[in-house]
C-alpha positions in Angstrom: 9.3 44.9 -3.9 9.7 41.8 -6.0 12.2 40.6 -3.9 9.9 40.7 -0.6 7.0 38.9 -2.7 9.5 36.2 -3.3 10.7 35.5 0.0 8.3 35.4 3.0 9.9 37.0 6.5 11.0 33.7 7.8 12.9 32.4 4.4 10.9 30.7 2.5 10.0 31.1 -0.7 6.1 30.2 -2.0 7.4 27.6 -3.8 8.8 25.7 -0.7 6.0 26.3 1.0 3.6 24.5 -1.8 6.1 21.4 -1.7 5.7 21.6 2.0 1.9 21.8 1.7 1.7 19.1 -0.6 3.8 16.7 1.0 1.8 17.2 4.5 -1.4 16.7 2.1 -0.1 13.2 1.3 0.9 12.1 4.5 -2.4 13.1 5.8 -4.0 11.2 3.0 -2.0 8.2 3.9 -2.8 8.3 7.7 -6.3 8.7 6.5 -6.2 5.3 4.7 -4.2 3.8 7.4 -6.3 4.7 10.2 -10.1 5.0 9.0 -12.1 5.1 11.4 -14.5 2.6 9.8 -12.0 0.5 9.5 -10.9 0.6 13.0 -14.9 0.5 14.5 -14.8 -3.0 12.4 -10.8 -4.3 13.7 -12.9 -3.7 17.8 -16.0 -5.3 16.8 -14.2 -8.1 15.5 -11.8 -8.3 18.6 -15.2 -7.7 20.6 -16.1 -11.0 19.2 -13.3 -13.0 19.7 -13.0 -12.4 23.3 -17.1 -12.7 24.0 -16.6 -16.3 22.0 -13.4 -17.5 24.0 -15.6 -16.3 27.2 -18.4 -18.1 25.9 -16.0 -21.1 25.8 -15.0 -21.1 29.2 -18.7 -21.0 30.1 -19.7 -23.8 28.0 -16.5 -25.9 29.7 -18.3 -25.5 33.3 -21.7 -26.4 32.1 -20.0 -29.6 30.5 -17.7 -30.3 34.0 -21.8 -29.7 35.8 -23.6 -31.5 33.5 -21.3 -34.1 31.5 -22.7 -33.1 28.6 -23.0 -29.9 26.3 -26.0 -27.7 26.2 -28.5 -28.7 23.1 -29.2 -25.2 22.2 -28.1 -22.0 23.1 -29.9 -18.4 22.4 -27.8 -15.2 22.7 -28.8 -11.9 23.2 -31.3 -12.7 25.9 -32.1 -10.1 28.7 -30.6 -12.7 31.0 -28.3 -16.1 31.5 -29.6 -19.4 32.0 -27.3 -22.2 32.0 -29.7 -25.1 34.1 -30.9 -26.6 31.1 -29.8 -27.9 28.2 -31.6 -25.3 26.4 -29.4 -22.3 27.3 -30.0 -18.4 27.6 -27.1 -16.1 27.5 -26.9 -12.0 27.1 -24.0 -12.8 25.1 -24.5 -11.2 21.8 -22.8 -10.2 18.6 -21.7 -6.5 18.4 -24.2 -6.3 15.2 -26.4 -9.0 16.0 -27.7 -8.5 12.0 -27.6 -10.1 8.8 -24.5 -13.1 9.1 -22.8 -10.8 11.8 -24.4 -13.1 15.0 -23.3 -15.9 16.8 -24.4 -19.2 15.5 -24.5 -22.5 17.9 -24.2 -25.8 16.4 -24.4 -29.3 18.4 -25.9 -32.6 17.7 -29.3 -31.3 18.7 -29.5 -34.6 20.5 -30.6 -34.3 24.6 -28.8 -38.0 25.4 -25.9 -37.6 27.2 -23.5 -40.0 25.4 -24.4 -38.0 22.0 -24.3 -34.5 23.2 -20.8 -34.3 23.3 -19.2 -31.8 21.3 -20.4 -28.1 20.1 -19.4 -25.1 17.7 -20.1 -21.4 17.9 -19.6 -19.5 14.6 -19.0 -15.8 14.0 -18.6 -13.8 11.2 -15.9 -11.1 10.9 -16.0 -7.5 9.7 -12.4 -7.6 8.7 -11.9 -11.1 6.5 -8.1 -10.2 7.1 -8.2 -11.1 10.6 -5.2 -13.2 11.6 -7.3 -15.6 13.3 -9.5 -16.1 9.8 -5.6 -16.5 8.0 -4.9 -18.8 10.7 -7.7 -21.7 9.9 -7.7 -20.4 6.6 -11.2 -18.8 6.3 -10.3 -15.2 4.8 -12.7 -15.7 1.7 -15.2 -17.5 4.3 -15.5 -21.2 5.2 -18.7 -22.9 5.6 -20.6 -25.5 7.4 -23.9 -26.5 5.7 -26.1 -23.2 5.4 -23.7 -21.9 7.6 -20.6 -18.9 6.6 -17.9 -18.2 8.7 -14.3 -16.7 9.2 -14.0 -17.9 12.8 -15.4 -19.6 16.3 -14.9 -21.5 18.2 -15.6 -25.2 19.6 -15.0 -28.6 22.3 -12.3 -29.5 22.3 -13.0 -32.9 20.7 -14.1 -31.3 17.1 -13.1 -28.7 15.1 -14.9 -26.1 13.0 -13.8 -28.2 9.8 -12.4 -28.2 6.9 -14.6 -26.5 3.8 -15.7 -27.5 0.3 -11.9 -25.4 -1.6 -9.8 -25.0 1.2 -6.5 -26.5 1.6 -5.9 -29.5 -0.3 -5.8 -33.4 0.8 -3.8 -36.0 -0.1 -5.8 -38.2 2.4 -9.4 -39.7 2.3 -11.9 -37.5 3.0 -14.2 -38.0 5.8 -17.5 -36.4 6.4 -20.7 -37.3 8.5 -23.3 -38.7 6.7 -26.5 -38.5 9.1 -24.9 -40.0 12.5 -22.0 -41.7 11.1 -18.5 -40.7 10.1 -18.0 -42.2 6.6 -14.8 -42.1 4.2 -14.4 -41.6 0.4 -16.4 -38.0 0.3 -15.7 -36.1 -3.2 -14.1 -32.8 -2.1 -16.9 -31.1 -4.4 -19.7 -32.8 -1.8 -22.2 -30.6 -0.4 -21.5 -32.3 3.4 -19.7 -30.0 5.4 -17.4 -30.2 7.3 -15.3 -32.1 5.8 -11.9 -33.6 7.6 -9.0 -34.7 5.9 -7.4 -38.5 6.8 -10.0 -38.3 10.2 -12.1 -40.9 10.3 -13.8 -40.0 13.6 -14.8 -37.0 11.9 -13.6 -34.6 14.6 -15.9 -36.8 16.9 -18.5 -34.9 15.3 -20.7 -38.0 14.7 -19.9 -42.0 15.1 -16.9 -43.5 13.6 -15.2 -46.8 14.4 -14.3 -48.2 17.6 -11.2 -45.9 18.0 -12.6 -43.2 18.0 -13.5 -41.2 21.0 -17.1 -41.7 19.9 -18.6 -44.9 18.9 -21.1 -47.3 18.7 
């Protein structure tokens, strides 16, 4: 009797069987951690927002090729698109749409042609670890002014900039001070962006004659 408590019918004994248990326990705990769901809803938000943003892009483009010129503002989440004026509707929308999750448009704000050149749409992501936040080195968050970010997108002529920490440069520091590019900007400065040995500022505002855009 002792004997058939011991072993089961099919050879195992119960101590097996517990080391068996326990390791499936483990590697169910580990799947669990690997593949929360949370964590996963967050990973398609975030890749929800980086291809509504690159789309948003290519729409932005055509309006520019139409119009020479960007658009001054642009609302998302509208019931509708708009793109024949330069204050532009779009049902393009954050995921979230709450708190800092949203889209955020930047430009000049200026409606003359020769200054409304350039534009950039922010986002913020769920996951900070997103490869394109490691890429442009915005994992703990970047900003620009008021605004925080871990990505976006922009013209071609700017980029989203460098922020107040991250990275360090060797070079002069550039940032725009009202409409004009100027040099010599302590790192510590509250101007943002700031761009590193640029002194057209990303064509961002008015630098010196060599730049792209100029007085």
């Amino acid at each position: 009797m002792a004997n058939i408590i011991k072993r089961l019918k099919f050879g195992y004994t119960l101590t097996e069987l517990l080391i068996v248990i326990s390791l499936l326990g483990i590697l169910a705990a580990v799947l669990l951690a690997t593949l929360d769901p949370f964590v996963q809803l967050k990973k398609a938000r975030d890749a929800k927002r980086k291809t509504t943003l690159v789309r948003m892009k290519k729409q932005l483009d055509d309006y520019f090729n139409d119009n020479n010129k960007y658009p001054v503002t642009v609302t998302f989440c509208q019931t509708s698109d708009d793109f024949s004026t330069s204050a532009v509707k779009t049902s393009i929308c954050d995921p979230v749409n709450s708190g800092s999750f949203k889209f955020t448009y930047v430009s000049s704000g200026l409606t003359d042609i020769a200054d409304q050149q350039w534009y950039k749409i922010y986002t913020d992501f769920e996951n900070n670890k997103d490869q394109a936040s490691v890429d442009i080195g915005c994992t703990s968050n970047c900003t620009d002014g008021a605004i925080t970010y871990n990505w976006g997108v922009s013209s071609p002529n700017v980029t989203l900039g460098m922020a107040s920490g991250v990275g360090a440069c060797t070079d002069v520091l550039y940032a725009c001070q009202g409409q004009d590019c100027n040099g010599g900007i302590d790192p510590s400065s509250s101007l943002n962006p700031k761009y590193c040995g640029d002194p057209c500022c990303g064509g961002a505002c008015y630098g010196p004659a060599s730049c792209p855009l100029h007085r």
